[in-house]
mmCIF file of the C-alpha atoms, coordinates in Angstrom:
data_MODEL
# 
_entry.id   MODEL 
# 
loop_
_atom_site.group_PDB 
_atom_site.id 
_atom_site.type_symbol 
_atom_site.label_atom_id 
_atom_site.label_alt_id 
_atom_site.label_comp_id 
_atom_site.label_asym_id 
_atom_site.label_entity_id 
_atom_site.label_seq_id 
_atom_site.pdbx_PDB_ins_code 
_atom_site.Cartn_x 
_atom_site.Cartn_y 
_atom_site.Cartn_z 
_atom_site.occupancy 
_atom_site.B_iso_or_equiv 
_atom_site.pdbx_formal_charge 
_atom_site.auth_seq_id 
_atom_site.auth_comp_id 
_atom_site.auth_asym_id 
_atom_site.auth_atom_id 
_atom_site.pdbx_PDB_model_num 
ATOM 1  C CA . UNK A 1 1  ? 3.927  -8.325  -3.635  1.00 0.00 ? 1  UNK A CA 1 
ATOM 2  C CA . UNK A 1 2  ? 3.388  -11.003 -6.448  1.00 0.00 ? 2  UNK A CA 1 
ATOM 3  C CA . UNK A 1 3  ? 0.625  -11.455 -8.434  1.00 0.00 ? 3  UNK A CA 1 
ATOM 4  C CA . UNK A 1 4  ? -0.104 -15.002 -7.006  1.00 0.00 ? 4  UNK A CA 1 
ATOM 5  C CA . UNK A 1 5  ? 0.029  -13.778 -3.483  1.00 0.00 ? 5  UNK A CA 1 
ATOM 6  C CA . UNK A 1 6  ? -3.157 -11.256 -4.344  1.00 0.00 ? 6  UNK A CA 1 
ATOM 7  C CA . UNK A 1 7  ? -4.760 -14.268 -6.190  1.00 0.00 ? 7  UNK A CA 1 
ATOM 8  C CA . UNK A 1 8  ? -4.722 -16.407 -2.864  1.00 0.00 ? 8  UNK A CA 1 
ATOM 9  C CA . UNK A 1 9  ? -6.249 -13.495 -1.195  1.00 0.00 ? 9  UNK A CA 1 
ATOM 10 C CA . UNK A 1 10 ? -3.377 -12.782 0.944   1.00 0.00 ? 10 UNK A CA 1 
ATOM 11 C CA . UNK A 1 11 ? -3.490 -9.314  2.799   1.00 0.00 ? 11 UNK A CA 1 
ATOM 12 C CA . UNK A 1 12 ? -0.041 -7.400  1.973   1.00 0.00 ? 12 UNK A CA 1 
ATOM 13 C CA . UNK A 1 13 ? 2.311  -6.154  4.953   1.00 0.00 ? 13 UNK A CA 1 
ATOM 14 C CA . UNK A 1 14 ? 1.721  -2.491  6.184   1.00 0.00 ? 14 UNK A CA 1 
ATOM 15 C CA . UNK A 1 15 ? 5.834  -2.644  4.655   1.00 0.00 ? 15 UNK A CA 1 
ATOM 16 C CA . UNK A 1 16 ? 5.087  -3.793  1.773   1.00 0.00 ? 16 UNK A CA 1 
ATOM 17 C CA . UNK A 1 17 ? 2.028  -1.300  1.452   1.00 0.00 ? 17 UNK A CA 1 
ATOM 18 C CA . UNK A 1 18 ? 4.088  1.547   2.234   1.00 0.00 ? 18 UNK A CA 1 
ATOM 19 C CA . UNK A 1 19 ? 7.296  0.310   -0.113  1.00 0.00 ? 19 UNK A CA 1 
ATOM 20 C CA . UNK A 1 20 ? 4.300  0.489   -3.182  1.00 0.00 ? 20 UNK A CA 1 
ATOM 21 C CA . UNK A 1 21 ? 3.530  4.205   -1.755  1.00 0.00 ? 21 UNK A CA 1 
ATOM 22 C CA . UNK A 1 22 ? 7.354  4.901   -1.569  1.00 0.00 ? 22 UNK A CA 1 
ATOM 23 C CA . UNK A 1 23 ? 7.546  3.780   -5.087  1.00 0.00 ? 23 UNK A CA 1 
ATOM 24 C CA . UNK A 1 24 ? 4.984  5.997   -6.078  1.00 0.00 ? 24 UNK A CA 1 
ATOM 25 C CA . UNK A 1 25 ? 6.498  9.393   -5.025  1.00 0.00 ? 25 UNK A CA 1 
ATOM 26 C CA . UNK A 1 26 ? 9.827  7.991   -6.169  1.00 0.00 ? 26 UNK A CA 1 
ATOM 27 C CA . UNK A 1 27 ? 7.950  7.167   -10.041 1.00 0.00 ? 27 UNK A CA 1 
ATOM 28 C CA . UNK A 1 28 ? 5.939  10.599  -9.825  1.00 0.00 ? 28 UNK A CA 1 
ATOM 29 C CA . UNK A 1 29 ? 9.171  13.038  -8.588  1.00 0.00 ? 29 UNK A CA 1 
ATOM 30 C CA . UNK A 1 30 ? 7.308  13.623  -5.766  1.00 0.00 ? 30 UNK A CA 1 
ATOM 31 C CA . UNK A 1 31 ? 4.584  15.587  -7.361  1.00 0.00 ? 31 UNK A CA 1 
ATOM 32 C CA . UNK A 1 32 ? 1.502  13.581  -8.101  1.00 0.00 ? 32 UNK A CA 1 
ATOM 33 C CA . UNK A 1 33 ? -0.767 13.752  -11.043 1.00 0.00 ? 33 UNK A CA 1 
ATOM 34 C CA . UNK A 1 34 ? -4.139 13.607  -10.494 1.00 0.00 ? 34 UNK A CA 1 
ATOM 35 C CA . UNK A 1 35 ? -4.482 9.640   -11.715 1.00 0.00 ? 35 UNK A CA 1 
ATOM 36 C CA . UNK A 1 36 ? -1.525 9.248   -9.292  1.00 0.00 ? 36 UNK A CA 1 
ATOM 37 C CA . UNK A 1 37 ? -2.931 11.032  -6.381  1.00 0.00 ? 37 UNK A CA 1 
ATOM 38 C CA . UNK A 1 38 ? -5.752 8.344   -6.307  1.00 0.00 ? 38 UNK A CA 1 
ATOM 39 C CA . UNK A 1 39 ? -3.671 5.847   -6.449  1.00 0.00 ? 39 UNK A CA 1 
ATOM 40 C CA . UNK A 1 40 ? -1.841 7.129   -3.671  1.00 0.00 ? 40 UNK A CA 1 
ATOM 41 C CA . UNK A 1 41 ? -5.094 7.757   -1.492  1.00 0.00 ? 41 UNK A CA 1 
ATOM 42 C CA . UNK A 1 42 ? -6.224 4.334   -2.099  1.00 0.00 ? 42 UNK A CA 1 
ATOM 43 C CA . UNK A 1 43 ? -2.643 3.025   -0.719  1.00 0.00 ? 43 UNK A CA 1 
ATOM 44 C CA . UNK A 1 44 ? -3.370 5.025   1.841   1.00 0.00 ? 44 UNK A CA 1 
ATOM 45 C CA . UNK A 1 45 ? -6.577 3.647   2.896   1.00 0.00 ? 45 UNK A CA 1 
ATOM 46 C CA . UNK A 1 46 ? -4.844 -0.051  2.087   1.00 0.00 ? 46 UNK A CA 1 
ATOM 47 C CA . UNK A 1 47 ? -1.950 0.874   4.549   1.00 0.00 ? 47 UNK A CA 1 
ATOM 48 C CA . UNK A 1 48 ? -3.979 1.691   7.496   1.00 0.00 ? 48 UNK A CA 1 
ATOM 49 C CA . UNK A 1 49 ? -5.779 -1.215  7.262   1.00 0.00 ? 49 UNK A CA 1 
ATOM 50 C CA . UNK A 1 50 ? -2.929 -2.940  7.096   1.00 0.00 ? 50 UNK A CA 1 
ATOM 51 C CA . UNK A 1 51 ? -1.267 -1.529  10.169  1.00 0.00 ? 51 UNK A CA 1 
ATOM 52 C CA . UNK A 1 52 ? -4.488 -2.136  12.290  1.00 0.00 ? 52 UNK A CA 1 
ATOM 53 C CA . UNK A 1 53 ? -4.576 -5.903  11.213  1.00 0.00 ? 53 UNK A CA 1 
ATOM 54 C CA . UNK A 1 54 ? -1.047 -5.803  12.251  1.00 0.00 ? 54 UNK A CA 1 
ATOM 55 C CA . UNK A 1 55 ? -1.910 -4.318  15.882  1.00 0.00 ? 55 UNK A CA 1 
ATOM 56 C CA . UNK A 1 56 ? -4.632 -6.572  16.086  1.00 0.00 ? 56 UNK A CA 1 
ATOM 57 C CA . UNK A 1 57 ? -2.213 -9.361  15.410  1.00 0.00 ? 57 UNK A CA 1 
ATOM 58 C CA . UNK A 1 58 ? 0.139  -8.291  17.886  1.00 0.00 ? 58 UNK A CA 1 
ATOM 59 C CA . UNK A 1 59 ? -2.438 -8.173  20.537  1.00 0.00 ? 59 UNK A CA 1 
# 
């Protein structure tokens, strides 16, 4: 997602959310440091919200 999207206040894809969490394991070697396992729990967190918004969407 770009910068200026976040700046409008624009709520990211669950995709897009999980393609940052992909990237993650793909940057760490799939083993997380600690500084990276928050990260990841935070995407987390951002994801599901991002997959109910999508439901509700849908609905």
């Amino acid at each position: 997602m770009s910068p200026d999207s976040e700046a409008l206040g624009s709520v990211p894809s669950a995709h897009e959310v999980n393609e940052r969490i992909r990237a993650l394991w793909r940057r760490a070697g799939g083993k997380l440091t600690a500084q990276q396992r928050s990260e990841y729990e935070l995407l987390v967190v951002e994801w599901a919200a991002a997959v109910r918004g999508e439901v509700v969407e849908a609905a």
